[in-house]
PDB file of N, CA, C and O in Angstrom:
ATOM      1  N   UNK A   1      -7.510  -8.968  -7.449  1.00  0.00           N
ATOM      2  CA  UNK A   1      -8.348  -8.644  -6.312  1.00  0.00           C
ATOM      3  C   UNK A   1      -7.696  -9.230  -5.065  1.00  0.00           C
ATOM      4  O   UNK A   1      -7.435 -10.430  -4.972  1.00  0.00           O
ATOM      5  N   UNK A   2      -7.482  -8.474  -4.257  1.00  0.00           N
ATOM      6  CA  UNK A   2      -7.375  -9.036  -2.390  1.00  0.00           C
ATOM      7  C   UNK A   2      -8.094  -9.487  -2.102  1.00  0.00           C
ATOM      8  O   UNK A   2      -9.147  -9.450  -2.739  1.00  0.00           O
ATOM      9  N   UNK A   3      -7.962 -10.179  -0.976  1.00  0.00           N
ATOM     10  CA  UNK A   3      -9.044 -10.742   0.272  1.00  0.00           C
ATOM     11  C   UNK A   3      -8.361 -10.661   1.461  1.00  0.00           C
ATOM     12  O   UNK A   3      -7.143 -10.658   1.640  1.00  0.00           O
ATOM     13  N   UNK A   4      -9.287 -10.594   2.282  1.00  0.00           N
ATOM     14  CA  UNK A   4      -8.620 -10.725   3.705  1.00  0.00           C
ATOM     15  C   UNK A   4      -8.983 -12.157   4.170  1.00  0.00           C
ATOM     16  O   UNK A   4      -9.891 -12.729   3.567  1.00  0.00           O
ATOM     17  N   UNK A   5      -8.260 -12.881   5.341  1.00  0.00           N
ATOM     18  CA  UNK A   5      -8.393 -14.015   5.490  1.00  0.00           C
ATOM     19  C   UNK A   5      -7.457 -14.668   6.490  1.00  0.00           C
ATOM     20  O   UNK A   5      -6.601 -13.863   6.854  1.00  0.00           O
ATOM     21  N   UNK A   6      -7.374 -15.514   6.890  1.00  0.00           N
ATOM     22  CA  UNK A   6      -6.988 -16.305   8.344  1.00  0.00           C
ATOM     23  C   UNK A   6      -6.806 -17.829   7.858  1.00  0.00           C
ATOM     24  O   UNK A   6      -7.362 -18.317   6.875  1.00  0.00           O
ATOM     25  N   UNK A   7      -5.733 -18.626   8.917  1.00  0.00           N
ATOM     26  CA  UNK A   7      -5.547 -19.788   8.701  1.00  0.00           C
ATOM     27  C   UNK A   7      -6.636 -20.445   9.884  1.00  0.00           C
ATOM     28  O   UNK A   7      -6.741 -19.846  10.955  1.00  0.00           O
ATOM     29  N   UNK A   8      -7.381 -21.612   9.654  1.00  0.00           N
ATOM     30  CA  UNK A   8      -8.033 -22.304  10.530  1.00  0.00           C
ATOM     31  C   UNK A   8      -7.771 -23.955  10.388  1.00  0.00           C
ATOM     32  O   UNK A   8      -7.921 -24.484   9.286  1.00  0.00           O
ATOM     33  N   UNK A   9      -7.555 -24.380  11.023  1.00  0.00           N
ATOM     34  CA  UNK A   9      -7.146 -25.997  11.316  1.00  0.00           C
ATOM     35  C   UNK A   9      -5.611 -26.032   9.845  1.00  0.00           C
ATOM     36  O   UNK A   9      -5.226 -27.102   9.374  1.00  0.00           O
ATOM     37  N   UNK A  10      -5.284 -25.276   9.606  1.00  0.00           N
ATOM     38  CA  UNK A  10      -4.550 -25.613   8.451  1.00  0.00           C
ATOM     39  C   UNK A  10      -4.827 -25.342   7.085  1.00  0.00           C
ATOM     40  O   UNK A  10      -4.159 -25.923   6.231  1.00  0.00           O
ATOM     41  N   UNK A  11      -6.038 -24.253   6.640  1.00  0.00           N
ATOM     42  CA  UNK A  11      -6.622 -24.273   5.643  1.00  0.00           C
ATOM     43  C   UNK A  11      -7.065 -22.724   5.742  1.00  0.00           C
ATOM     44  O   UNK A  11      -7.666 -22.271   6.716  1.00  0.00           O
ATOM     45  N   UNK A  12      -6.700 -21.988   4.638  1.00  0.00           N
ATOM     46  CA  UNK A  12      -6.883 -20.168   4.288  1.00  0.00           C
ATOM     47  C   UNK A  12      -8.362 -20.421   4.127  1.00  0.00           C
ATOM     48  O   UNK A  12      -9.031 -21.167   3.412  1.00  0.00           O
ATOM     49  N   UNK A  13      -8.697 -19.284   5.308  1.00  0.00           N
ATOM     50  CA  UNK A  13     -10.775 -18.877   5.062  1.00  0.00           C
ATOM     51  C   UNK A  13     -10.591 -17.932   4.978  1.00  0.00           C
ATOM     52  O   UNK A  13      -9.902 -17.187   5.675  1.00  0.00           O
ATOM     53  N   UNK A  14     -11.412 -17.683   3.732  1.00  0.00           N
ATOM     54  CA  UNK A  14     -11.456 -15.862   3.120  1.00  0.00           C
ATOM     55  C   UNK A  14     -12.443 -15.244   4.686  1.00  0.00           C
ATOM     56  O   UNK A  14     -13.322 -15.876   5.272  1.00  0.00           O
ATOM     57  N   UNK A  15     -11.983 -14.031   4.982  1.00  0.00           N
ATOM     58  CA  UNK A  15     -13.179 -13.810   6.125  1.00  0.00           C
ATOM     59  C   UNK A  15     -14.412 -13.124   5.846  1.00  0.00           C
ATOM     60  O   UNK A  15     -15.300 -12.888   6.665  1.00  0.00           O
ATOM     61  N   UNK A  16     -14.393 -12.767   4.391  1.00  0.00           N
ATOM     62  CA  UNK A  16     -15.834 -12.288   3.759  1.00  0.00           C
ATOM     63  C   UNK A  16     -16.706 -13.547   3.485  1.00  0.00           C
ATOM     64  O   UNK A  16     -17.927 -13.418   3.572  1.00  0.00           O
ATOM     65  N   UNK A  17     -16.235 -14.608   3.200  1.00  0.00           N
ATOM     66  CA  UNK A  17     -17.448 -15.373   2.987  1.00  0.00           C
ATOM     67  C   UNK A  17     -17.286 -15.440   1.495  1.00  0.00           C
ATOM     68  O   UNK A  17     -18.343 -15.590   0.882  1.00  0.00           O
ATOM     69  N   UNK A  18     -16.252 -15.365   0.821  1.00  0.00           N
ATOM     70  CA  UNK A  18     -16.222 -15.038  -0.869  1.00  0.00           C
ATOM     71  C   UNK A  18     -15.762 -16.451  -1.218  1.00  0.00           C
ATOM     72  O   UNK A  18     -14.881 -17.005  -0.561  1.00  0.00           O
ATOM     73  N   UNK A  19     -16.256 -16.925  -2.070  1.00  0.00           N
ATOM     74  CA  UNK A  19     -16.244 -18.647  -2.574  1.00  0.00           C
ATOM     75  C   UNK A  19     -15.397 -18.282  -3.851  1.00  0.00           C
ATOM     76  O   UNK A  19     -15.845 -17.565  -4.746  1.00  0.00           O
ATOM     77  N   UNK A  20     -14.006 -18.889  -3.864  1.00  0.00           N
ATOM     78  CA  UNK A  20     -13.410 -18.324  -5.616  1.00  0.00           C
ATOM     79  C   UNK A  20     -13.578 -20.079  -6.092  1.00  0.00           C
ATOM     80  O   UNK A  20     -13.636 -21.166  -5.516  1.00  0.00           O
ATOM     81  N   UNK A  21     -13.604 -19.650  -7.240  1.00  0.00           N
ATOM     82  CA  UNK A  21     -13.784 -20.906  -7.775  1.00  0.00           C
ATOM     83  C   UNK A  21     -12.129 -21.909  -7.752  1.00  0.00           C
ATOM     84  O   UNK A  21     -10.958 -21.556  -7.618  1.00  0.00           O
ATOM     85  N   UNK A  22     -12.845 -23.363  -7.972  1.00  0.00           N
ATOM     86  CA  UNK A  22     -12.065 -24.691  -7.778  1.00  0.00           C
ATOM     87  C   UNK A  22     -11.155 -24.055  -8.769  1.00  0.00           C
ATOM     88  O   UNK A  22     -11.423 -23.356  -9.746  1.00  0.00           O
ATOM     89  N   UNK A  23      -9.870 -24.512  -8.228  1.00  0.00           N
ATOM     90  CA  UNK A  23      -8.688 -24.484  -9.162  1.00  0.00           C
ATOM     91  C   UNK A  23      -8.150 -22.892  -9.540  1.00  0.00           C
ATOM     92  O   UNK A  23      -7.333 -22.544 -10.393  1.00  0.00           O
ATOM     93  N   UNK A  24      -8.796 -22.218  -8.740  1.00  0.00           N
ATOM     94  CA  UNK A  24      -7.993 -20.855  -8.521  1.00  0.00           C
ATOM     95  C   UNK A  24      -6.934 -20.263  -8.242  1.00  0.00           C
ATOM     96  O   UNK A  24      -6.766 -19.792  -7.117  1.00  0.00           O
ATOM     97  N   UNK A  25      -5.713 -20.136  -9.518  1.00  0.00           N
ATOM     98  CA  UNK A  25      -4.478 -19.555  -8.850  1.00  0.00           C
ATOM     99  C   UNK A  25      -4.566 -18.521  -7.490  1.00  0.00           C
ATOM    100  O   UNK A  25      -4.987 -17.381  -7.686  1.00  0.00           O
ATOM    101  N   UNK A  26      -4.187 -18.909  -6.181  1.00  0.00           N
ATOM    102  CA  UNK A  26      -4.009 -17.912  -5.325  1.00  0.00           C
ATOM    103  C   UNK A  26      -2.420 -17.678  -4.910  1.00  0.00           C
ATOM    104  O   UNK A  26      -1.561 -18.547  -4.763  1.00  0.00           O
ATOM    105  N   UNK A  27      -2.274 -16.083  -4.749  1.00  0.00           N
ATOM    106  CA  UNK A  27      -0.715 -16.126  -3.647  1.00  0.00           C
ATOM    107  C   UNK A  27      -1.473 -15.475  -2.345  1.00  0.00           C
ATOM    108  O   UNK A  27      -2.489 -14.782  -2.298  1.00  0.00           O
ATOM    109  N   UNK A  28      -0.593 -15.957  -1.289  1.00  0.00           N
ATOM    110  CA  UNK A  28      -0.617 -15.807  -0.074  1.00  0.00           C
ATOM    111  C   UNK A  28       0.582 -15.214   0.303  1.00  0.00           C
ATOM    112  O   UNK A  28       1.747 -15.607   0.243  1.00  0.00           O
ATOM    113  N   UNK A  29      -0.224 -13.614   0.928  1.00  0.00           N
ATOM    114  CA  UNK A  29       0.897 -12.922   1.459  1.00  0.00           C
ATOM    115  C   UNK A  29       1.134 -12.523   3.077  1.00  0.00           C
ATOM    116  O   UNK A  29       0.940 -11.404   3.552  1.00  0.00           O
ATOM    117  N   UNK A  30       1.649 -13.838   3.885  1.00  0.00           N
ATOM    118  CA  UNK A  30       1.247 -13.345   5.389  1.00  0.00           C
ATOM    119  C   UNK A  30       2.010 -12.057   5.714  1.00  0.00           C
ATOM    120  O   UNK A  30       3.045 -11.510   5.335  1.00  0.00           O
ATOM    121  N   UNK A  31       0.895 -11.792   6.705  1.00  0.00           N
ATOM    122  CA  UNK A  31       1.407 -10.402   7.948  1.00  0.00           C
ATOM    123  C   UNK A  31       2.261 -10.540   8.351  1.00  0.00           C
ATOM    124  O   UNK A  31       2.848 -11.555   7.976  1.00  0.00           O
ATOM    125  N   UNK A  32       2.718  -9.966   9.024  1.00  0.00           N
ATOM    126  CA  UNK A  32       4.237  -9.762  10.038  1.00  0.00           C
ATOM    127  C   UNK A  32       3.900 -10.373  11.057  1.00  0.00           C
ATOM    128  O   UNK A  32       2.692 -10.434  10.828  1.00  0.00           O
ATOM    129  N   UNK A  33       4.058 -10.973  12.197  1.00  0.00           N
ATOM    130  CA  UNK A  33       3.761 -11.585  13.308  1.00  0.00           C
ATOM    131  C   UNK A  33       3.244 -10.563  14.926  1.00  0.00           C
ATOM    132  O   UNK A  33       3.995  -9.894  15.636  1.00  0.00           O
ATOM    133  N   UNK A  34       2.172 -10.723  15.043  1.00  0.00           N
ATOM    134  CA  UNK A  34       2.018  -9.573  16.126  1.00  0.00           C
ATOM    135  C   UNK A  34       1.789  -8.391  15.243  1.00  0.00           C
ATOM    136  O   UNK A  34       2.003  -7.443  15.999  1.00  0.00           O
ATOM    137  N   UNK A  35       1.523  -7.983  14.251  1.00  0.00           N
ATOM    138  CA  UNK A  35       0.982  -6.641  13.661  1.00  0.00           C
ATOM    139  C   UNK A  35       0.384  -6.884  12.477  1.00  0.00           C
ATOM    140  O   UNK A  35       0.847  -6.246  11.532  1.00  0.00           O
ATOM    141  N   UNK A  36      -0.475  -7.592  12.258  1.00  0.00           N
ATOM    142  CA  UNK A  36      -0.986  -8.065  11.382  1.00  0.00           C
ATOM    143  C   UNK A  36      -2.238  -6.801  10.591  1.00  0.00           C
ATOM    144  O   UNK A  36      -3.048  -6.926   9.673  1.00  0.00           O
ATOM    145  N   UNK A  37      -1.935  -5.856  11.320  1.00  0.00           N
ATOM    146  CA  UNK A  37      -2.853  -4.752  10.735  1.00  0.00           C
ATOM    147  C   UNK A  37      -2.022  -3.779   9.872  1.00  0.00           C
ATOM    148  O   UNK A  37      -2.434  -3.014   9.001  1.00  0.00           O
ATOM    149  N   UNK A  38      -0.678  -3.991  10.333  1.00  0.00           N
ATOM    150  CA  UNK A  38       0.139  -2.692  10.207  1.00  0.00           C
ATOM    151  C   UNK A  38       0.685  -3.426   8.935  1.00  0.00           C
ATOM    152  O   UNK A  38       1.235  -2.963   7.936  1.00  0.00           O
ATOM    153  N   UNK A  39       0.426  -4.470   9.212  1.00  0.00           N
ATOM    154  CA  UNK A  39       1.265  -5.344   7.798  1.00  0.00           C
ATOM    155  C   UNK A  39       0.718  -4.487   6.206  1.00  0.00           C
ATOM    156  O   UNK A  39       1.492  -4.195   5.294  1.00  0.00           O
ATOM    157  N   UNK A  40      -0.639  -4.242   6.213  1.00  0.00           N
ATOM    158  CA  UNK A  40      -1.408  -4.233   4.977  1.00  0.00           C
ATOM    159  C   UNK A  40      -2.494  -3.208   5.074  1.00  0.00           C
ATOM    160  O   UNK A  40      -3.589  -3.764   5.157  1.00  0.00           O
ATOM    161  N   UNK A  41      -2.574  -1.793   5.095  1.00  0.00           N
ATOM    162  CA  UNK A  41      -2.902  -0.707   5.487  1.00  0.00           C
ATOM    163  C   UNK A  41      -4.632  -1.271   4.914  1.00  0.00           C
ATOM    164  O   UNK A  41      -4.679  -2.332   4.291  1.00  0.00           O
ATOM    165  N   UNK A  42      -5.677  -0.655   5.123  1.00  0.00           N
ATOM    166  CA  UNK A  42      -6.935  -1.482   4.897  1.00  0.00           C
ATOM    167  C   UNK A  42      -8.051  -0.115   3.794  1.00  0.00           C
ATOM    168  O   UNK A  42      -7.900   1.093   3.978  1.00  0.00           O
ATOM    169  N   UNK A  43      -8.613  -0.430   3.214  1.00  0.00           N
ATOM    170  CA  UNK A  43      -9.794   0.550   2.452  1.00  0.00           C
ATOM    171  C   UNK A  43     -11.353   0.426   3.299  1.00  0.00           C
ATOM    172  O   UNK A  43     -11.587  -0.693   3.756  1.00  0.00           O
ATOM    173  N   UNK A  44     -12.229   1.317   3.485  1.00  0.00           N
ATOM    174  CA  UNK A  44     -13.340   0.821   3.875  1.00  0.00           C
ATOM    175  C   UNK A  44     -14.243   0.096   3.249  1.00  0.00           C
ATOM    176  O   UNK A  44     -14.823   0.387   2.203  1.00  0.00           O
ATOM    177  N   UNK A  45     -14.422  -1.375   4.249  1.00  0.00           N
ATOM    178  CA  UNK A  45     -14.881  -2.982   3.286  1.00  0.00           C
ATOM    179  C   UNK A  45     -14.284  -3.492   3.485  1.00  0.00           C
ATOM    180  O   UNK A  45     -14.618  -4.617   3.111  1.00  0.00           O
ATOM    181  N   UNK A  46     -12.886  -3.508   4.172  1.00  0.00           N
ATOM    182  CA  UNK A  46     -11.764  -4.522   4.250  1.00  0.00           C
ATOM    183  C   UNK A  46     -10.770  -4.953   3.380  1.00  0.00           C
ATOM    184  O   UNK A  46      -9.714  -5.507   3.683  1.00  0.00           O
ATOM    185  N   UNK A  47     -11.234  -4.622   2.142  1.00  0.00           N
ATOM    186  CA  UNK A  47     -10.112  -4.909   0.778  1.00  0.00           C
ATOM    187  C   UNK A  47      -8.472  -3.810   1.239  1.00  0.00           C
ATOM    188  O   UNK A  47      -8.472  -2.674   1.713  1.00  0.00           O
ATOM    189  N   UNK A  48      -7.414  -4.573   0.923  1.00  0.00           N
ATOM    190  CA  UNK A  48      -6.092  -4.109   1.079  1.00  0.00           C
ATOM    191  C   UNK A  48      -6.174  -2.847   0.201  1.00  0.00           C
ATOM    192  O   UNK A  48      -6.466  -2.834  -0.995  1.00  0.00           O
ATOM    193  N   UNK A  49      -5.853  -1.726   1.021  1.00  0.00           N
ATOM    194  CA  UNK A  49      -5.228  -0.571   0.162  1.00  0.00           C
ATOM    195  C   UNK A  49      -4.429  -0.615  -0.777  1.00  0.00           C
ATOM    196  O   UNK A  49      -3.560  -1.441  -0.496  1.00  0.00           O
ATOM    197  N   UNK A  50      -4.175   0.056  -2.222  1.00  0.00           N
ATOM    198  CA  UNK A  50      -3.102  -0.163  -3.000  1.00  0.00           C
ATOM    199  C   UNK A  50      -2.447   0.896  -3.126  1.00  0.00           C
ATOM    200  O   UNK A  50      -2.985   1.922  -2.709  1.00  0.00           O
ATOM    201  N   UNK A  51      -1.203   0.980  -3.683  1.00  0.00           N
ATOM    202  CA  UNK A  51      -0.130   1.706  -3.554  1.00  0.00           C
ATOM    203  C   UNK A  51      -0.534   2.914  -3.071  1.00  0.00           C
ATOM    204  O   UNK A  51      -0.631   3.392  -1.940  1.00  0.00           O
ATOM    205  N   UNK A  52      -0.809   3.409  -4.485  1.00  0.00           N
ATOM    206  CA  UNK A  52      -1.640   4.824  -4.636  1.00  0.00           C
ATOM    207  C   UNK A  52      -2.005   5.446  -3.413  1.00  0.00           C
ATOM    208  O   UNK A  52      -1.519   6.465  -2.921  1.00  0.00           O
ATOM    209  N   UNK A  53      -2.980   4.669  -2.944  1.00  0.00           N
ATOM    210  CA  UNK A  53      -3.999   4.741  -1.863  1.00  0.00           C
ATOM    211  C   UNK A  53      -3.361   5.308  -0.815  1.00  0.00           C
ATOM    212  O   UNK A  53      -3.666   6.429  -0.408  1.00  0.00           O
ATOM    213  N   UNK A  54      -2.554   4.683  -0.364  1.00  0.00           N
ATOM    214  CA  UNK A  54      -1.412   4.526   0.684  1.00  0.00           C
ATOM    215  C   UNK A  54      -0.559   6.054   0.460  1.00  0.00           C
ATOM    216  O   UNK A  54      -0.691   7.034   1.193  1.00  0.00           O
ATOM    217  N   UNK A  55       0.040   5.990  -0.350  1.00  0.00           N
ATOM    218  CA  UNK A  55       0.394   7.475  -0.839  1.00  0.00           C
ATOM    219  C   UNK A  55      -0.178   8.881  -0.852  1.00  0.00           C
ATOM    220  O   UNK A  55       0.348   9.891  -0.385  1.00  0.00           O
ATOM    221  N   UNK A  56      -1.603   8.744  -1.604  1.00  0.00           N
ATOM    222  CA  UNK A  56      -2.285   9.389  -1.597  1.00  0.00           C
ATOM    223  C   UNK A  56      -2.765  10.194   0.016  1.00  0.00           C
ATOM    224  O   UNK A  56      -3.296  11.294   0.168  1.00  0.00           O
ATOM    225  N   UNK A  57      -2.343   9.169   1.081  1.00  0.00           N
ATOM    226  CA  UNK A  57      -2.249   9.470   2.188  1.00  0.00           C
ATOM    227  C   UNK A  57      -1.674  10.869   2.705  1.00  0.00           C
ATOM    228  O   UNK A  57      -2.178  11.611   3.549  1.00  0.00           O
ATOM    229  N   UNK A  58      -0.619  11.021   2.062  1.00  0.00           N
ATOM    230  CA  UNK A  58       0.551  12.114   2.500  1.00  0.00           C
ATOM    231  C   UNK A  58       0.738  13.419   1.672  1.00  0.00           C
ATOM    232  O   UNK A  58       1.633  14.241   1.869  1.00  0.00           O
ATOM    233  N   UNK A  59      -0.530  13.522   0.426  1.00  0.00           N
ATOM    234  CA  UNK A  59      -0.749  14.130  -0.426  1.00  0.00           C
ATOM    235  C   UNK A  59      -0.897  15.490   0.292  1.00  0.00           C
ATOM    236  O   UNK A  59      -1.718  15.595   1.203  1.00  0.00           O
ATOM    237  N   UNK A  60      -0.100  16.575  -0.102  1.00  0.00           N
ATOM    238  CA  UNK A  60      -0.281  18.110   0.508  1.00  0.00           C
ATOM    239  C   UNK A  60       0.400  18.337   1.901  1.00  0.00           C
ATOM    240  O   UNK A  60       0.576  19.506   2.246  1.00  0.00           O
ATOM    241  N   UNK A  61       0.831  17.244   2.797  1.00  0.00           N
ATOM    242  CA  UNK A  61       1.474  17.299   4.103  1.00  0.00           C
ATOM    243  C   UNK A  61       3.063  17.992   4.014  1.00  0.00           C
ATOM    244  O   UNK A  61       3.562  18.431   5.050  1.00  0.00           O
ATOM    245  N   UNK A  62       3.605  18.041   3.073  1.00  0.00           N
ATOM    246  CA  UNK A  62       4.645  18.682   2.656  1.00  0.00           C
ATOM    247  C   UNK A  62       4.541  20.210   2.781  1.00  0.00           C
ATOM    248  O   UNK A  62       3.565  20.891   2.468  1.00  0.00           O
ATOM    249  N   UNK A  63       5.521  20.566   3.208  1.00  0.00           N
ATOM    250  CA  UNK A  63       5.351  22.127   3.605  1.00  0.00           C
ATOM    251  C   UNK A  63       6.213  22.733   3.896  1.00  0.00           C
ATOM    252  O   UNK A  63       6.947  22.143   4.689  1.00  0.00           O
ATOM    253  N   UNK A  64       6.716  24.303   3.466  1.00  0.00           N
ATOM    254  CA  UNK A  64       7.834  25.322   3.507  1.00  0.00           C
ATOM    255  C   UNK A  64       8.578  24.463   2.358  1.00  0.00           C
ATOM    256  O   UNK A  64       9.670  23.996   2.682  1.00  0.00           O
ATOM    257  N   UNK A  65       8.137  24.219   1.126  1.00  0.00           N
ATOM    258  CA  UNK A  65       9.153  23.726   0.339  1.00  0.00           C
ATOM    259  C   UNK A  65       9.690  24.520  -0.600  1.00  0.00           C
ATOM    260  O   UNK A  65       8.711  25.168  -0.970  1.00  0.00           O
ATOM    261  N   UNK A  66      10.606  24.887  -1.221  1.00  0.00           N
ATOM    262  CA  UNK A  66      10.789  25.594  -2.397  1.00  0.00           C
ATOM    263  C   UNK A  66       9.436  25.965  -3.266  1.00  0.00           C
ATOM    264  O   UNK A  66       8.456  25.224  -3.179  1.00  0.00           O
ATOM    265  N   UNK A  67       9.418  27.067  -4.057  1.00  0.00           N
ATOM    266  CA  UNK A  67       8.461  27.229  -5.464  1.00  0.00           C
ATOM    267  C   UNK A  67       8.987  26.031  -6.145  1.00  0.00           C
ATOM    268  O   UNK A  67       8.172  25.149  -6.415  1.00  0.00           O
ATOM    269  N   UNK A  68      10.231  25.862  -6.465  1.00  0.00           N
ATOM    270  CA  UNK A  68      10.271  25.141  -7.665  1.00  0.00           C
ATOM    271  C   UNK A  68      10.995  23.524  -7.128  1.00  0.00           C
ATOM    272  O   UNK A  68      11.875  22.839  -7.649  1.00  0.00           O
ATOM    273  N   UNK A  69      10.285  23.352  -6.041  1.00  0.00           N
ATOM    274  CA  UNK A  69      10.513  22.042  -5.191  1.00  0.00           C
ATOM    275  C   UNK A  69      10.326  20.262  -6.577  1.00  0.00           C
ATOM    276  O   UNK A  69      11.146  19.352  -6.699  1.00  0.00           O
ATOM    277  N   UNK A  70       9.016  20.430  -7.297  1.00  0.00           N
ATOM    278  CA  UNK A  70       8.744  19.532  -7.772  1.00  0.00           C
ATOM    279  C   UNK A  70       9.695  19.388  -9.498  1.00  0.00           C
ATOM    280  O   UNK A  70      10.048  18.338 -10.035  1.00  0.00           O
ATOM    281  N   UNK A  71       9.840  20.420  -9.872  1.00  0.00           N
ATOM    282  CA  UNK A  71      10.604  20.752 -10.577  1.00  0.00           C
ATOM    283  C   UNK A  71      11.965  20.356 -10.638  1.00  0.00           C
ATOM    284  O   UNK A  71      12.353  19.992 -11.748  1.00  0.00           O
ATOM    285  N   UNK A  72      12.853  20.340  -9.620  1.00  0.00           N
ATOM    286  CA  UNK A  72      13.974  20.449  -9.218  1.00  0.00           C
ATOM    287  C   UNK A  72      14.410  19.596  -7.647  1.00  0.00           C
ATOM    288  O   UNK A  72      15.185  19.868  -6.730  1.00  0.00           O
ATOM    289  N   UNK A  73      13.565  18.585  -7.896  1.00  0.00           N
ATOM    290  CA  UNK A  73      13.637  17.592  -6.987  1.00  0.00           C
ATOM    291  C   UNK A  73      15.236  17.182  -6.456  1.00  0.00           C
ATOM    292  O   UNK A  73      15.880  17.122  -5.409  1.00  0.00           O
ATOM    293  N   UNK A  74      15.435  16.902  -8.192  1.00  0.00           N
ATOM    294  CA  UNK A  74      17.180  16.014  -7.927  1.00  0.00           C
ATOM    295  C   UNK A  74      17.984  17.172  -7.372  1.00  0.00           C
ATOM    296  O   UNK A  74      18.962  16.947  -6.659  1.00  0.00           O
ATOM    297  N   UNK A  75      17.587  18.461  -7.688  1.00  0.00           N
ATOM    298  CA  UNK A  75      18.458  19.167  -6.987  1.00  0.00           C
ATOM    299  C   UNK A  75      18.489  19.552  -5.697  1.00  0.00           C
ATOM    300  O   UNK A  75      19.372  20.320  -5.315  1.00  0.00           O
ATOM    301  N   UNK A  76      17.565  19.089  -4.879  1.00  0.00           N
ATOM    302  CA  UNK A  76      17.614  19.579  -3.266  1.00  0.00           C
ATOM    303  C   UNK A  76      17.627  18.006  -2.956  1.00  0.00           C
ATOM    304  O   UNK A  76      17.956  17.930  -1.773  1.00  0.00           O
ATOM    305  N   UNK A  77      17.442  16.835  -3.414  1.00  0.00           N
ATOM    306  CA  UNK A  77      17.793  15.731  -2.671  1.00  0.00           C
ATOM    307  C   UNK A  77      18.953  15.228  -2.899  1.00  0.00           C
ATOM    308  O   UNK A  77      19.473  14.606  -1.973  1.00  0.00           O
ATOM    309  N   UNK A  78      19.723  15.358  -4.258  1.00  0.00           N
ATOM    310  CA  UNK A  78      20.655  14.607  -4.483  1.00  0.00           C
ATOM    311  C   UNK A  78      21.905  15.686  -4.734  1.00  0.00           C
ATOM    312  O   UNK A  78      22.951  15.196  -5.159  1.00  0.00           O
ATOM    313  N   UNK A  79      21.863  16.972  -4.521  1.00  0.00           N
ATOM    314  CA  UNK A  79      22.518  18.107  -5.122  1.00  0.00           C
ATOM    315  C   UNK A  79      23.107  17.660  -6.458  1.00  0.00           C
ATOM    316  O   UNK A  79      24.288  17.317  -6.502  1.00  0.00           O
ATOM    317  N   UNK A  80      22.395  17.650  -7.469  1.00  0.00           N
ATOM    318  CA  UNK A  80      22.586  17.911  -9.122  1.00  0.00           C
ATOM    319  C   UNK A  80      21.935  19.271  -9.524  1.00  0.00           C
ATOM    320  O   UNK A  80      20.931  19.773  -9.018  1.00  0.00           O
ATOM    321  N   UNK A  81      22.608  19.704 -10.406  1.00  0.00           N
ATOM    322  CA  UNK A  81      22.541  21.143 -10.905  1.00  0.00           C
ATOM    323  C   UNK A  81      20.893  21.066 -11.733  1.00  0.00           C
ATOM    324  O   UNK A  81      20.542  20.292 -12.623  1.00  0.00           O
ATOM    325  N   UNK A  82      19.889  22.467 -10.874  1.00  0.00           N
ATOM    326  CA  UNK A  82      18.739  22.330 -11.068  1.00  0.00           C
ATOM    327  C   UNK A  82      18.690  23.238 -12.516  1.00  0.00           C
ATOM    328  O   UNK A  82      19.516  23.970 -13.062  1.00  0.00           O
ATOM    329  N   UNK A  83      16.850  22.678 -12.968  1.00  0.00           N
ATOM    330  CA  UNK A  83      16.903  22.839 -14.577  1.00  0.00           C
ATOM    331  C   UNK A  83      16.593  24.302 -14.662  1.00  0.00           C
ATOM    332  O   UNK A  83      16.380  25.003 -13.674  1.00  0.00           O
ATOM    333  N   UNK A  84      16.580  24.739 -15.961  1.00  0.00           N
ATOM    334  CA  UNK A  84      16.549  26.396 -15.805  1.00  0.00           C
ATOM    335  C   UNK A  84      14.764  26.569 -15.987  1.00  0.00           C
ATOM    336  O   UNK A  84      14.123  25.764 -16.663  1.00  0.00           O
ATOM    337  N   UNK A  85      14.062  27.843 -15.210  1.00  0.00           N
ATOM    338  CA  UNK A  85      12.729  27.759 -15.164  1.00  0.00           C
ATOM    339  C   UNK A  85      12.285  28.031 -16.583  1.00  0.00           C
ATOM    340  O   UNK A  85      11.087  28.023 -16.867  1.00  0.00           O
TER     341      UNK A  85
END
């Protein structure tokens, strides 16, 4: 699970108000400096988007591609000889 969260006097505050319990492995992954939004794309609720999510973004924006575009990927990006239909 994510959280969102901020440093204050020296010490990570979740900014939901979420109490994890004593002795909780955490990693801490800071933002970029000055874009701290752009760092970690967001879900509605505040929880960090995951991969998918993020991806799922660009789903269908592709366009004028070959019929057999998904098929024969390696062959229009990498020119390798495409598979037979």
């Amino acid at each position: 699970m994510t959280y969102r969260g901020h440093v204050e006097n020296g010490v990570v505050v979740i900014e939901d108000g979420t109490n994890l319990p004593e002795g909780a492995v955490v990693y801490v992954d800071v933002a970029e400096p000055g874009r701290p939004e752009a760092s970690r794309p967001e879900k509605p609720g505040g929880a960090s988007a995951s991969l998918g999510d993020v991806l799922l973004r660009h789903a269908g924006k592709a366009t004028e591609l070959p019929p057999d575009a998904a098929r024969n990927h390696d062959q229009y990006l990498q020119v390798t000889p495409g598979r037979p239909s």
